[in-house]
N, C-alpha and C positions, 0 to 999 in steps of 0.2 A: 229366248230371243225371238221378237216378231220380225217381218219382214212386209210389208205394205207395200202392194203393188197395184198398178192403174188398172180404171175400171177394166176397160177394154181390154186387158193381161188377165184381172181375176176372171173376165168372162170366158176367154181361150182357156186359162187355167182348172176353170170349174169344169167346160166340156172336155178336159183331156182326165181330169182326175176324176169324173163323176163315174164312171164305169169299172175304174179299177180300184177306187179305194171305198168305195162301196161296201163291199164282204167286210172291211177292219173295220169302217168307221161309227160312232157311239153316237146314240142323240147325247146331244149335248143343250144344257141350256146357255143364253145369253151371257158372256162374264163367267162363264163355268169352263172347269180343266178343257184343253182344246182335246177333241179323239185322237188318238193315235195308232199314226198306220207306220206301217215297219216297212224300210226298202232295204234289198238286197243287195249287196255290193259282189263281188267277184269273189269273195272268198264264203259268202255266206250259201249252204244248202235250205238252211229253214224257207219253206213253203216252198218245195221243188217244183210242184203240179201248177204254182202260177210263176214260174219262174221267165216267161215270156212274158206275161202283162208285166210284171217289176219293171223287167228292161227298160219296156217302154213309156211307165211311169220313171223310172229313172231318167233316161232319155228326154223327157220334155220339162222335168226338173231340174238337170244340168241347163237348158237351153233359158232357164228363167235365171238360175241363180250363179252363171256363168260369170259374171261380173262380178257374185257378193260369197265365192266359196265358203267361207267362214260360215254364212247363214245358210249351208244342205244340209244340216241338220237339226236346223234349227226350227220354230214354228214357222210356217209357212202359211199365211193368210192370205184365204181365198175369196175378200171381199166385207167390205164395212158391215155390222150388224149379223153376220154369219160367221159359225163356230168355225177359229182357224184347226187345223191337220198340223197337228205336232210330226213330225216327218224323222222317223232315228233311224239307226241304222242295228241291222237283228245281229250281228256281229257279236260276239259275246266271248269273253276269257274265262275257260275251262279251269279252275286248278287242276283235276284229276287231272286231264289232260297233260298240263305243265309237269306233274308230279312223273306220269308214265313215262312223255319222252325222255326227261333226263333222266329217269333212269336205264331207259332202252338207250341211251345214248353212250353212256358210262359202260356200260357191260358189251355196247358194239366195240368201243375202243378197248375194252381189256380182252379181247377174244382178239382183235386184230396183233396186240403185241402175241400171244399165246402162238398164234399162228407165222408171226414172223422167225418163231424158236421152231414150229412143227415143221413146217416145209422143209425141213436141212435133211429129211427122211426122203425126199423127192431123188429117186438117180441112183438109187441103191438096190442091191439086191438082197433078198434074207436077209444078214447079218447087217447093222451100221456097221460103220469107221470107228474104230474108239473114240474117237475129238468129235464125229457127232452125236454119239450118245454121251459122252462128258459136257458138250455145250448144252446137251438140251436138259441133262438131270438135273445142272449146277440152275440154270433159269427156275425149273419145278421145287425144286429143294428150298430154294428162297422165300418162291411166291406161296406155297403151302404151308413151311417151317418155320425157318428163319426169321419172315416178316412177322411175325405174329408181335403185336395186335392190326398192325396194318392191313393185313390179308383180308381182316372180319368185312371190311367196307366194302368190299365183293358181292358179300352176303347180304350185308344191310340192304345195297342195291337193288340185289333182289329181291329181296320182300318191299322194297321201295315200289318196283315197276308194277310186281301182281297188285300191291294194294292201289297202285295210281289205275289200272285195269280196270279190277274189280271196280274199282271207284264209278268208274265211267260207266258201268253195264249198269251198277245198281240207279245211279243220278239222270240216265240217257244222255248223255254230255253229245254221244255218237251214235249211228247207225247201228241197229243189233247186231248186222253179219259184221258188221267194221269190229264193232267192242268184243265178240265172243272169235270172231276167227283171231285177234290181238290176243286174246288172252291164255285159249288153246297153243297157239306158236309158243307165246312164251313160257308157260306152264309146262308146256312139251322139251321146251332148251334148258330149264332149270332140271326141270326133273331128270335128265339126261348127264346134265352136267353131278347135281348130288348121289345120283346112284351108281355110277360109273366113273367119268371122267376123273373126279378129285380124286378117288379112291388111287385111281390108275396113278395119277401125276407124282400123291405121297410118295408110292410105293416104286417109281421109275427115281426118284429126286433120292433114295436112300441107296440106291445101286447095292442091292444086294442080290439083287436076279444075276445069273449067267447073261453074257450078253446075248444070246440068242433068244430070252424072255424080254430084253429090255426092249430090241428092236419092235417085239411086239405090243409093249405097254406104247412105246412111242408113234408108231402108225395106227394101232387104234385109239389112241388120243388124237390124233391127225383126222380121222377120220369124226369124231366127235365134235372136236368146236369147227369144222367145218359144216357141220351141219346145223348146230346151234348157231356159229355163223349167216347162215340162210333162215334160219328162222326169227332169229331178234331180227336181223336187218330187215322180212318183211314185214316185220310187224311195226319197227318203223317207218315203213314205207306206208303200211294199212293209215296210222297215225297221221303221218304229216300233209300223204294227199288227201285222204278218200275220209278224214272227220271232220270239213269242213263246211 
């Protein structure tokens, strides 16, 4: 979509855009694809280092097409017989991205129920209550045993989120420290959770320990998806502020 505007606009126009879109823009010939230069919106990092000049070509391009929203992204023409500046926006949908939050999302909400059954160990000493190691083996015994095949989608998850991770580190979707410190946390919470935690959970959900062992499977699982806790949640925190 072009957008034609007066001389005396294309002339303010050429002198505000001649200096910052310089670096992007393409010879171009007459009647040939317009160049294209990329503006930055609020959510976009690409080209941080001219993240001040954008503003201010954004800035004087909101003040032209103020009237015609529709057309700020559209071609913008800087004058009769000269190549117009196709004007997009660098904004771009990730899948890996899409692919890791929902699964860091999925696995923050099943560690919040896990921990709504953990905390009932808070206010005790050594030993539980019998009725709170009965309420929390009967939740484990479910989520581990009983649900089966349901439980697997746990698992899926997480190989959902590493591959949505991995994904990103390999494609550059994100910033290297963003993409590898995301994938360390989470790599850290899975493997935390397979080597330990389920083991624990089976083996508390079949109440065959004394209850002076169960107290212990139950506070060191407390202690577990609380920490896994803190580690998916920052890594979707890394995700949703700091890849954009």
């Amino acid at each position: 979509m072009r957008c034609c505007i007066s001389s005396s606009a294309a002339k303010r126009s050429r002198n505000e855009l001649g200096s910052l879109a310089a670096p992007t823009r393409r010879r171009t010939a007459a009647g040939s694809t317009p160049a294209q230069l990329e503006i930055g919106c609020r959510r976009c990092s690409n080209g941080a280092g001219r993240r001040r000049e954008l503003g201010q070509l954004n800035r004087a391009l909101r003040r032209r097409l103020a009237a015609r929203p529709a057309l700020a992204f559209g071609a913008y023409s800087v004058g009769a017989g000269r190549p117009a500046v196709a004007v997009t926006c660098c904004c771009k949908t990730y899948p890996m991205r899409v692919i890791a939050v929902a699964g860091i999302g999925f696995l923050l909400a099943v560690l919040w129920f896990d921990l709504m059954f953990d905390v009932q160990v808070f206010g005790h000493r050594v030993e539980l209550p019998v009725e709170v190691r009965v309420s929390i083996a009967a939740y484990y015994r479910r989520v581990t045993t009983t649900a089966r095949p349901m439980n697997r989608l746990v698992a899926t998850m997480m190989l959902v989120a590493l591959s949505g991770l991995v994904g990103e580190v390999v494609r550059h979707d994100v910033a290297a420290w963003v993409g590898y410190s995301s994938l360390v946390l989470m790599a850290a919470a899975i493997g935390l959770a397979a080597a330990r935690t389920v083991r624990n959970a089976v083996r508390l959900g079949a109440q065959n320990d004394t209850p002076a062992f169960q107290s212990v499977l139950a506070r060191t699982i407390l202690r577990d998806h609380l920490a896994c806790f803190l580690a998916v949640a920052s890594t979707l925190i890394l995700q949703v502020a700091f890849s954009h």
